[in-house]
C-alpha positions in Angstrom: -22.6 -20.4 8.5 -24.6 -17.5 9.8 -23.1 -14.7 7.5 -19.6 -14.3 5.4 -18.8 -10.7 5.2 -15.6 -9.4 3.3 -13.6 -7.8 6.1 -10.2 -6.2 4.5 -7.8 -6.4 1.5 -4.2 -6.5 2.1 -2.6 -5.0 -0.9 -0.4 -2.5 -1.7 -2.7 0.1 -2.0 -3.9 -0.6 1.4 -1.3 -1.5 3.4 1.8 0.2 1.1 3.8 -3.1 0.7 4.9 -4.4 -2.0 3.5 -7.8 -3.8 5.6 -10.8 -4.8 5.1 -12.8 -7.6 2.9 -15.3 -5.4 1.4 -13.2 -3.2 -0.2 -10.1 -4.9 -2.9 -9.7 -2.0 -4.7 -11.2 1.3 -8.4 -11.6 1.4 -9.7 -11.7 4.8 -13.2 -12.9 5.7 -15.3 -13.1 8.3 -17.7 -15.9 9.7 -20.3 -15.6 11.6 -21.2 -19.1 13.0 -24.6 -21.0 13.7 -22.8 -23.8 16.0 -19.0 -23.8 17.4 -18.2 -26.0 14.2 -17.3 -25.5 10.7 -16.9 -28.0 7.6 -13.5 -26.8 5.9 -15.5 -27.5 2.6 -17.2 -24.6 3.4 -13.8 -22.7 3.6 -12.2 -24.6 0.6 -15.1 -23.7 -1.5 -14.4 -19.9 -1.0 -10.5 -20.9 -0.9 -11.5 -21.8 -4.7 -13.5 -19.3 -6.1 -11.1 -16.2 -4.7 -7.5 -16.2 -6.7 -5.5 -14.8 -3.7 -4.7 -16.1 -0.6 -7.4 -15.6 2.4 -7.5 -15.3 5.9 -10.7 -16.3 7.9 -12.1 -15.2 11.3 -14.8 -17.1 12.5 -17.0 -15.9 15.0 -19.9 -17.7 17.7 -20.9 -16.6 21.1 -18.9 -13.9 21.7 -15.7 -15.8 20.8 -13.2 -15.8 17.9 -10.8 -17.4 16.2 -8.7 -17.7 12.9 -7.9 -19.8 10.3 -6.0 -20.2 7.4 -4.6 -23.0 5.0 -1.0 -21.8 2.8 -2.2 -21.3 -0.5 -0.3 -20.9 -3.7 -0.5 -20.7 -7.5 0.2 -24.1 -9.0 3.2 -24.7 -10.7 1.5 -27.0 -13.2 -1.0 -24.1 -14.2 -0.7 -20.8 -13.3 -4.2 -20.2 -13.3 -4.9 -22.5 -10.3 -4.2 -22.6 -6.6 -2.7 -25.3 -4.2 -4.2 -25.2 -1.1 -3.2 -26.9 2.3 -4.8 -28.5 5.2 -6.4 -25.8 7.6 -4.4 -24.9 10.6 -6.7 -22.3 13.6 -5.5 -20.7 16.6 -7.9 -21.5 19.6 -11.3 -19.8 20.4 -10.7 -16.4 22.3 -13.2 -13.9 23.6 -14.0 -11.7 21.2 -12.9 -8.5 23.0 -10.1 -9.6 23.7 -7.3 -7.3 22.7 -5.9 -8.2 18.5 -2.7 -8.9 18.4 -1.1 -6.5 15.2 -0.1 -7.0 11.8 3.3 -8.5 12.0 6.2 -6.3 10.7 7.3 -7.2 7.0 9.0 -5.4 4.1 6.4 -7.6 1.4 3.0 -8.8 1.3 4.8 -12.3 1.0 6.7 -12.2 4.0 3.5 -11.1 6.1 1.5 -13.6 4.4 4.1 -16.3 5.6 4.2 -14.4 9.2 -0.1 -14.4 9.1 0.0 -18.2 9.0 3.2 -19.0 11.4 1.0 -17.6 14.1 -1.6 -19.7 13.1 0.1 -22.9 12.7 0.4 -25.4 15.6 3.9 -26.2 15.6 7.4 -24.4 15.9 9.4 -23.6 12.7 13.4 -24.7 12.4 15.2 -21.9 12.1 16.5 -23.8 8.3 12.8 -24.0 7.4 10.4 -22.0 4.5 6.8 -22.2 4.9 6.1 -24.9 2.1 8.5 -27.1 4.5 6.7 -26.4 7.6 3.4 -27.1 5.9 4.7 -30.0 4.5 5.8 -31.4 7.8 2.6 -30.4 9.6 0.5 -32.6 7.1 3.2 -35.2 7.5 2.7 -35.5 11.2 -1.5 -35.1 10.8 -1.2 -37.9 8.5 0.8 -39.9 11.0 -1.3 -38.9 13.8 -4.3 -40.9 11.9 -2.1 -43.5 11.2 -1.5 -44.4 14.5 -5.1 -43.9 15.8 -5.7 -46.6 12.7 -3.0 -48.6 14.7 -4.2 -48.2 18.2 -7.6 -49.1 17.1 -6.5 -52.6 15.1 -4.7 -53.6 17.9 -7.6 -53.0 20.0 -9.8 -55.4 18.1 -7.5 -58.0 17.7 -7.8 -61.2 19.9 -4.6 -63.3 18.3 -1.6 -62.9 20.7 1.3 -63.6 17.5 -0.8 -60.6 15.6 -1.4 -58.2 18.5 2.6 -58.2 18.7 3.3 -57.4 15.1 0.4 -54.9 15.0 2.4 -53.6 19.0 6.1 -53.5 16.9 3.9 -51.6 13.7 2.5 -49.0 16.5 5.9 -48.8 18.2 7.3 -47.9 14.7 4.8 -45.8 13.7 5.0 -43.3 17.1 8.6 -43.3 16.7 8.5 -42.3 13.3 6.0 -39.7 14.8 7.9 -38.4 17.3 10.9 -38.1 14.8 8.3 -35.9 12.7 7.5 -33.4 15.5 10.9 -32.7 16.2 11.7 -32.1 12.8 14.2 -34.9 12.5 12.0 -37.1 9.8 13.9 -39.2 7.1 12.4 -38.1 4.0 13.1 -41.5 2.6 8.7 -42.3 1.9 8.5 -38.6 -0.1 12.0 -39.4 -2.1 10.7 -42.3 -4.3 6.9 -40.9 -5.0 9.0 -37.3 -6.2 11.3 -39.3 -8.6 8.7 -41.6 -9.6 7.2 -38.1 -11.2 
């Protein structure tokens, strides 16, 4: 990291909307970059020490992007915050026109709007932001899953194993593909949350 300079504050006196219980304001910071690559330590680190949720523009060569991860207070204590995996739109020049703030009637619902931009995939019309989030950590953990897969299979010489590891990949890019279309059986999350 180059330089972090605190760009704007979106909060009610700044923007004249109203804050929600979890969203009170929006840090946004910006990045200047030594190389096209940044650790998300770095980010998690100022993620920690700033008790609101932040937004991040990085900047290198002329070129920009965002990133964000979905933070939130924790219900366990109110005093600390619960953030997500890190989800970036792609580089773009940086004179290329900004898109503008999106229309909401709270600072939570353009919060929520902030990141849908940002995030990868598509919301279902039925799903809230901790969902979405949720299923996009879901599939990244799947994803890796099925590279850990592909790459057993790859070393292993035994026919009988190679097909049991082939019917484990088969299972595990089905249950993948059932992820990104939102159709997942929630059956793995339903015994760890009654287990608590």
């Amino acid at each position: 990291v180059d330089q972090i300079v605190w760009r704007f504050k979106l909060a009610p006196e700044t923007i004249n909307l109203n804050p929600t219980k979890t969203v009170a304001e929006v840090q946004v910071f910006g990045l200047s970059l030594k190389t096209g690559k940044l650790d998300e330590a770095v980010l998690r680190a100022i993620d920690k020490a700033i008790p609101f949720p932040s937004i991040f523009e990085l900047t290198w060569r002329a070129k920009r992007k965002a990133t964000a991860a979905f933070k939130r207070p924790s219900e366990a204590d109110s005093a600390k915050w619960v953030v997500s995996e890190y989800f970036a739109t792609d580089w773009v020049p940086a004179d290329a026109p900004r898109e503008p703030l999106p229309v909401a009637l709270d600072l939570g619902a353009l919060y929520n709007r902030i990141l849908t931009a940002i995030m990868p995939t598509l919301a279902h019309a039925d799903e809230d932001i901790q969902a979405r989030v949720d299923r996009i950590e879901a599939i990244r953990a799947k994803t890796r899953d099925v590279e850990r897969i592909k790459a057993r299979l790859n070393r292993e010489k035994q026919f009988n194993r190679r097909v049991a590891i082939n019917t484990e990949l088969r299972k595990a890019n089905q249950e993948l593909a059932d992820l990104q279309q939102g159709n997942a059986v929630r059956a793995e999350s339903q015994p760890a949350a009654t287990n608590k």
